[in-house]
C-alpha positions as CSV (number, residue, x, y, z in Angstrom):
1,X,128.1,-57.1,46.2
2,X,129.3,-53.3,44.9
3,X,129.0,-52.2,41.3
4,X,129.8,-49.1,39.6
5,X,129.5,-48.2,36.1
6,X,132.0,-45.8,33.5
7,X,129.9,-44.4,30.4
8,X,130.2,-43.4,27.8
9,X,132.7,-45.4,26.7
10,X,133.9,-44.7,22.6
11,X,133.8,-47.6,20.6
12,X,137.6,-46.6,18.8
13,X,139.0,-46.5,22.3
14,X,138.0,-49.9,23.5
15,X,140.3,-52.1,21.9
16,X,143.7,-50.0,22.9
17,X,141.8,-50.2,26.6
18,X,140.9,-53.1,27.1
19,X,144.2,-54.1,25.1
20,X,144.9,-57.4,22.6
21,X,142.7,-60.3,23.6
22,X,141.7,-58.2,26.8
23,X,144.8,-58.4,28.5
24,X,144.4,-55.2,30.0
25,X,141.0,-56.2,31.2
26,X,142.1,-59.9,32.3
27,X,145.3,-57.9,34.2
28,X,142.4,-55.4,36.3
29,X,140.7,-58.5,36.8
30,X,143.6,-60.2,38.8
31,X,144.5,-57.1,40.4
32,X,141.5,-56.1,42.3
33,X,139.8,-59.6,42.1
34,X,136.5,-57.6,40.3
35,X,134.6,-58.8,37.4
36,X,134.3,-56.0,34.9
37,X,131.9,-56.2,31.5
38,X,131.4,-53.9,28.5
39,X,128.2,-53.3,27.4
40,X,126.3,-51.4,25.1
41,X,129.1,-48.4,25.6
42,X,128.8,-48.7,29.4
43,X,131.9,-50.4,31.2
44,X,130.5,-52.0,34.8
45,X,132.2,-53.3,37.4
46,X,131.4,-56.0,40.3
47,X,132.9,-57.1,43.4
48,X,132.5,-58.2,46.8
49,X,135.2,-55.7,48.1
50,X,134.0,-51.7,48.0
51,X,137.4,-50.3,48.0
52,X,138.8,-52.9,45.4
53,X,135.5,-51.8,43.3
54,X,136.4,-48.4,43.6
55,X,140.4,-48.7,42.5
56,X,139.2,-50.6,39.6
57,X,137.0,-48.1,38.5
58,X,139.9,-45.1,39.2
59,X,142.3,-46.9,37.4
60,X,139.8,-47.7,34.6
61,X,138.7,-43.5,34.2
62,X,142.8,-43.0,34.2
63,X,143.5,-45.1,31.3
64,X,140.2,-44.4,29.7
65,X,141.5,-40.8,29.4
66,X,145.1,-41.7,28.5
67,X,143.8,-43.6,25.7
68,X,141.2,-40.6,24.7
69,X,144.2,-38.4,24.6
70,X,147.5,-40.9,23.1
71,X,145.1,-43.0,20.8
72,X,146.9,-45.9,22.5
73,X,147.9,-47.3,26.0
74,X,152.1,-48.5,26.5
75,X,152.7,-51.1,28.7
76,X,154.3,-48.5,30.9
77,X,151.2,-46.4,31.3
78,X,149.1,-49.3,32.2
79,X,151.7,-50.6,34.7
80,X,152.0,-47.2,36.2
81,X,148.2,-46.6,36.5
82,X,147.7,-50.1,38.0
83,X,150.6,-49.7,40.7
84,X,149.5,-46.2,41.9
85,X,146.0,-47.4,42.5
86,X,146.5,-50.4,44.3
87,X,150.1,-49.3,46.5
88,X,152.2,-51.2,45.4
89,X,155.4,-50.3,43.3
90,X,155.4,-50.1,39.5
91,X,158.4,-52.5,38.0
92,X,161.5,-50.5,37.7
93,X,161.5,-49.1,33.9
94,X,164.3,-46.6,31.4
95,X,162.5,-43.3,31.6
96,X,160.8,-43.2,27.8
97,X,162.2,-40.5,25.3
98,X,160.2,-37.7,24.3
99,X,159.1,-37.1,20.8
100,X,160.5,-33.7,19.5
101,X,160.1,-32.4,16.1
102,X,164.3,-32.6,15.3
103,X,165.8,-35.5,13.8
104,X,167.8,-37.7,15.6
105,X,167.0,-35.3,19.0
106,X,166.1,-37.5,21.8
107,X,164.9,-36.0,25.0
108,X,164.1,-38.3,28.1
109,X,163.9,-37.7,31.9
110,X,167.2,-38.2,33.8
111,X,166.2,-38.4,37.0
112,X,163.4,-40.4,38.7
113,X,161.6,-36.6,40.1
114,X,161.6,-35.5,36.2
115,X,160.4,-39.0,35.3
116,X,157.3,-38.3,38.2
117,X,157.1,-35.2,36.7
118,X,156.7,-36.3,32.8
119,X,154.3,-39.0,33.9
120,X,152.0,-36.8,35.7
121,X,151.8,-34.5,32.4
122,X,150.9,-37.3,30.2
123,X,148.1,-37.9,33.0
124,X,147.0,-35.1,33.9
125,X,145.5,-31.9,32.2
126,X,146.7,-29.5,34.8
127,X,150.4,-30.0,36.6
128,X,152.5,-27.6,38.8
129,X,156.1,-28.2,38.7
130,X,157.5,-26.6,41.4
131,X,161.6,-26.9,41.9
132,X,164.7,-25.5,41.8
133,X,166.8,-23.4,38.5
134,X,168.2,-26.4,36.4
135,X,165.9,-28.9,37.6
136,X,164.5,-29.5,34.2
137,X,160.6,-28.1,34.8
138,X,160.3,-26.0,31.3
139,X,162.9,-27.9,29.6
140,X,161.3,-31.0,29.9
141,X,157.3,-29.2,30.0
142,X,158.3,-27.5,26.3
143,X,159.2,-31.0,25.1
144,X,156.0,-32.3,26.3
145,X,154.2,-29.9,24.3
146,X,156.2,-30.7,21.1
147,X,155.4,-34.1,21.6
148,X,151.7,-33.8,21.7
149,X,151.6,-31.1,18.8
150,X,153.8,-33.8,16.6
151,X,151.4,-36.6,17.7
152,X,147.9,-34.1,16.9
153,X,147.0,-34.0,20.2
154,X,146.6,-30.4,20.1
155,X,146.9,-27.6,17.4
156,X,148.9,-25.5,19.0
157,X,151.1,-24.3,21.9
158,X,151.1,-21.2,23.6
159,X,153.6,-20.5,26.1
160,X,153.7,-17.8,28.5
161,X,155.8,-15.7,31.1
162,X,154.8,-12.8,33.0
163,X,157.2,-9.9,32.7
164,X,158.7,-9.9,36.2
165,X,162.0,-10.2,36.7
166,X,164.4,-9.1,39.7
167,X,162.7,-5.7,40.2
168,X,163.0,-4.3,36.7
169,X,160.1,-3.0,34.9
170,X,159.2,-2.9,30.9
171,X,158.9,1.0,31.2
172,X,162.3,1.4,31.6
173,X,163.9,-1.3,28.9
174,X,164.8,0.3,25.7
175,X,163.1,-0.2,22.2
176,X,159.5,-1.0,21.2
177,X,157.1,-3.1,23.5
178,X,158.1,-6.7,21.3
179,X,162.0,-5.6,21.7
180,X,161.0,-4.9,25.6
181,X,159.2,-8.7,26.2
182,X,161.7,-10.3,24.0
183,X,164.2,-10.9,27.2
184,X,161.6,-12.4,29.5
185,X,160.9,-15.0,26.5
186,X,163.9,-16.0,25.7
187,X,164.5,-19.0,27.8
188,X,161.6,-20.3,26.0
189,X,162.0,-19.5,22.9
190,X,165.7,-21.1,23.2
191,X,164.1,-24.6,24.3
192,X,161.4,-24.3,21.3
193,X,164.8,-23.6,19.0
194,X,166.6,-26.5,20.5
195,X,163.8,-29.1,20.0
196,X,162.5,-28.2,16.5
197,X,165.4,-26.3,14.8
198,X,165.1,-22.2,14.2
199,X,163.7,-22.2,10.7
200,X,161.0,-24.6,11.9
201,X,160.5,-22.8,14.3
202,X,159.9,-19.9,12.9
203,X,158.0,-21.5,10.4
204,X,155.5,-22.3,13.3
205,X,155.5,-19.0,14.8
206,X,154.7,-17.6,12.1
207,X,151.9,-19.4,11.2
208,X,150.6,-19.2,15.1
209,X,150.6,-23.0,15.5
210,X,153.5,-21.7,18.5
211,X,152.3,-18.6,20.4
212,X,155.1,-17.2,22.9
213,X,153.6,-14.2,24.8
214,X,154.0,-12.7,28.3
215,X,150.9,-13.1,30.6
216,X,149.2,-9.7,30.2
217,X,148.5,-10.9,26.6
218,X,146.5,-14.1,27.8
219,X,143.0,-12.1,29.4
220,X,139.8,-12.7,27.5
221,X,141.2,-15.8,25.7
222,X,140.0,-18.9,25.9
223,X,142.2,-21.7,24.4
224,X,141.4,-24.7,22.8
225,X,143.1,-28.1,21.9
226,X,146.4,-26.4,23.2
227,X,149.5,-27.3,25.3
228,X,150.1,-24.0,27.3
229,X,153.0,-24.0,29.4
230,X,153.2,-20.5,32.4
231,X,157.0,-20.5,33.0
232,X,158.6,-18.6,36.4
233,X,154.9,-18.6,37.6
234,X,156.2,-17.5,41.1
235,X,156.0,-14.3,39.7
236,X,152.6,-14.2,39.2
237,X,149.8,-12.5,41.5
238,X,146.5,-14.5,42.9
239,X,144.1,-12.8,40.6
240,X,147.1,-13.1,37.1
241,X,147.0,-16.9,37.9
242,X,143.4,-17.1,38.3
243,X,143.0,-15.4,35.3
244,X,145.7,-17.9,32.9
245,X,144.0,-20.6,35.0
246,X,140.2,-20.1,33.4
247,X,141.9,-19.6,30.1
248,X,141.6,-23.4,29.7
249,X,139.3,-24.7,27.3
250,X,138.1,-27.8,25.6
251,X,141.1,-30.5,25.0
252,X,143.8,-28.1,26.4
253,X,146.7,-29.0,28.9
254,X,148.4,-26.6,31.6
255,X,151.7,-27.2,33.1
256,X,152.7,-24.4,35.5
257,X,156.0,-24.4,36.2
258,X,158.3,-22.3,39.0
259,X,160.5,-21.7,42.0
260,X,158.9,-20.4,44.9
261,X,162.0,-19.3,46.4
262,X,163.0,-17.0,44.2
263,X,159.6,-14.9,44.0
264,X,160.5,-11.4,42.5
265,X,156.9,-9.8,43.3
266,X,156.9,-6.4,45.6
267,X,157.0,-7.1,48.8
268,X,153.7,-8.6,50.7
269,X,152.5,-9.3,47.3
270,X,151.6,-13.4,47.6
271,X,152.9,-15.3,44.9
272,X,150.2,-16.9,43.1
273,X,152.0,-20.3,42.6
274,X,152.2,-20.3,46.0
275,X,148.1,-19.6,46.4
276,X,147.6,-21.9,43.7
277,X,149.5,-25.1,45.0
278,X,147.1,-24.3,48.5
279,X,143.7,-24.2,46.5
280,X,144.3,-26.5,43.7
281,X,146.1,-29.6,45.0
282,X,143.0,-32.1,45.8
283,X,141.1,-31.2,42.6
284,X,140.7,-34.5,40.8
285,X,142.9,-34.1,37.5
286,X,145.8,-31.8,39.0
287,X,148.8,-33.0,39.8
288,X,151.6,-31.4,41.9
289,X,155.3,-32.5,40.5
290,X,157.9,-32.0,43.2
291,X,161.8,-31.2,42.0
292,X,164.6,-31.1,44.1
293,X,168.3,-30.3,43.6
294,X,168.8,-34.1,43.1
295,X,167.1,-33.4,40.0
296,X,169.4,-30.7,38.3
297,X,171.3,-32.1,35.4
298,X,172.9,-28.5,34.6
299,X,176.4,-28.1,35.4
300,X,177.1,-30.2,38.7
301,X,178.1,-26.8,40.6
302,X,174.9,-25.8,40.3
303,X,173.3,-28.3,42.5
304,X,176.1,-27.8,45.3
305,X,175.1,-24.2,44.7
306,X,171.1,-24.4,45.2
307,X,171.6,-26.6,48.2
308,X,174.2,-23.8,49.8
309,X,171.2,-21.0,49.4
310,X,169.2,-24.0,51.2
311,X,171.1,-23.6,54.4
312,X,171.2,-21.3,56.5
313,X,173.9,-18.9,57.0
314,X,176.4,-18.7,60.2
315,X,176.4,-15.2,61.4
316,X,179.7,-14.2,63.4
317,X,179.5,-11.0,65.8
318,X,178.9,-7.6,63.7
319,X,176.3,-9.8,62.0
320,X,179.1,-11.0,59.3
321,X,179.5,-14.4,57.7
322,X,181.6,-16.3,60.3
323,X,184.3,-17.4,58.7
324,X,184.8,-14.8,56.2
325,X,186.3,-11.1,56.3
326,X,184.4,-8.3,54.8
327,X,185.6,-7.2,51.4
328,X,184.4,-4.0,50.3
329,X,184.8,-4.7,46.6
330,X,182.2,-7.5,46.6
331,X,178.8,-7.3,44.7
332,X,177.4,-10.1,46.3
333,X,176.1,-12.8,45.0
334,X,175.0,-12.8,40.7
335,X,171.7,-15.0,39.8
C-alpha cells in the first residue's frame, strides 16, 4: 500500500476541488482506482498501485493550483488535467472564449496549437511560446492577461519588448527617448487597444494598472500579482532574460513569447529564448507552447509564405536562384 499526502489545503478551495457532491473526487477515484480523504486541511491519498498514487496526487496539486488561481474549476480544466495525467485523450471540446475588457469582443483560440497554448497559460505560471509571425503568441498572451486582470487575478500587467529590431539602434531614431521606444511597443500596445478600447486604455495606463516598457526598464524590479508578457524575446541576450526572468514575484505569471528564426542580435550573440527553452524546460511549472504555420490565422498568404522561408533554396550555377533571372532592380525580400 503507497500513500502520499497534499497540505495545506484552504478550506474556500475545497468545495470548487473537490467539486458538487464530490464529483471531482468520486471521478480521481475511478480514474486511478486510489482512495483519497480530506482531513484536517491535509488531502491523502492510498493505493495499491505507486504510479497510479503518484498521477493522482499530480493531477490533484494541478487543480489545486487552478482553483487557487480561477476561484473555480470548469469541466474543461478538470477533464484536461485528468487526461494528461493518465495518457489518455481529453474528449474533443470548442476552444473557450477569452474574457476581454470590450463589450461584445470575444476572443478564442482557432487552432488546436493556440488552444495548447492558452491551456498551458491558465496552468502554468511560466510559458514560452515559441512560433512563427501570425501564429497568434502575443495576440492571444495579451488577452490572457486581460482576462486575469478583469477576473482580479492580478493587479496589473506589465508588458515588455527589448528594443532590437533588424539592426537599428535607439541612438539613431529621432525625438526624445519615449518617442524613440514608442515603435518597438506598438504591436502591443495595438492588441491592449483592440481588446479594451483606447480611452480605457489609456485610462489604465495612466493609472499604472497596464505598464508597457522596453526591457532595460524591468532591472531591480520585482513584480507582484502581475501578468507580464516579454514579446520578440529572441532578441534578448542570456543575462537580459535571466534578469526579466528573476523579476517574478509572489502571484505573478510569465509568458515569453518569440520566433527563434528571426533573431536580430549581433552576430555570435546567443539568443536568450533560445538558452532559455534549453535550461528551463523540465522545471516543474513551465511549460513550452509549440506554434507552427498551421497555426497562423493572419492573411492565408502568410502561412504559404513562412513555410517558403522554411525550405531551402535551389541554387542554380553562379550561385543564383534556379529558376529565376537576376534583376538588378530588386530589394530583396521586405519583413
Amino acid at each position: 500500500m503507497t500513500e502520499a499526502t497534499i497540505s495545506p489545503i484552504e478550506q474556500q478551495i475545497v468545495l470548487p476541488l473537490f467539486g458538487a457532491k464530490d464529483q471531482h473526487l468520486r471521478r480521481l477515484r475511478q480514474e486511478f482506482d486510489v482512495n483519497i480523504i480530506h482531513r484536517n486541511g491535509k488531502i491523502t491519498v492510498t493505493g495499491d498501485d505507486d504510479k497510479a498514487v503518484s498521477q493522482a496526487i499530480d493531477v490533484l496539486e494541478q487543480l489545486t493550483e487552478i482553483v487557487r488561481r480561477r476561484g473555480n474549476l470548469t469541466p474543461d480544466l478538470f477533464n484536461e488535467t485528468v487526461a494528461r495525467a493518465s495518457g489518455k485523450s481529453a474528449p474533443a471540446k470548442k476552444h473557450a472564449s477569452i474574457e476581454t475588457l470590450q463589450t461584445g469582443k470575444e476572443i478564442r483560440p482557432r487552432t488546436a496549437g493556440q488552444g495548447r497554448y492558452v491551456d498551458a497559460i491558465r496552468n502554468k505560471d511560466l510559458v514560452f511560446a515559441v512560433g512563427p509571425a501570425g501564429s497568434g503568441k502575443t495576440y492571444l498572451a495579451v488577452a490572457m492577461a486581460v482576462e486575469a486582470l478583469k477576473n482580479q487575478m492580478v493587479q496589473r500587467i506589465v508588458l515588455v519588448r527589448p528594443a532590437v529590431e533588424a539592426g537599428e539602434s535607439l541612438g539613431f531614431l529621432p525625438g526624445d527617448m519615449q518617442a524613440k521606444i514608442n515603435p518597438y511597443l506598438r504591436p502591443l500596445l495595438d492588441a491592449i487597444h483592440e481588446m479594451i478600447g483606447y480611452e480605457q486604455a489609456r485610462n489604465l495606463i495612466e493609472r499604472g494598472v497596464i505598464e508597457v516598457c522596453p526591457l532595460a526598464y524591468m532591472r531591480g524590479r520585482t513584480l507582484n500579482n502581475a501578468f507580464i508578457i516579454l514579446d520578440e524575446a529572441q532578441n534578448t541576450t542570456t543575462s537580459q532574460m535571466k534578469m526579466f526572468l528573476t523579476r517574478m514575484g509572489h502571484h505573478s505569471k510569465i509568458v515569453v513569447s518569440g520566433d527563434a528564426t528571426q533573431v536580430d542580435l549581433p552576430k555570435h550573440t546567443k539568443s536568450g529564448l533560445v538558452d532559455a527553452l534549453q535550461r528551463l524546460g523540465r522545471i516543474d511549472g513551465v511549460a513550452i507552447a509549440k506554434l507552427t504555420a498551421e497555426d497562423i490565422v493572419r492573411h492565408r498568404l502568410v502561412t504559404n509564405i513562412v513555410k517558403a522561408y522554411d525550405e531551402p533554396v535551389s541554387q542554380g550555377r553562379n550561385g543564383h536562384h534556379s529558376g529565376q533571372r537576376e534583376s538588378s532592380g530588386s530589394n530583396g525580400a521586405s519583413h
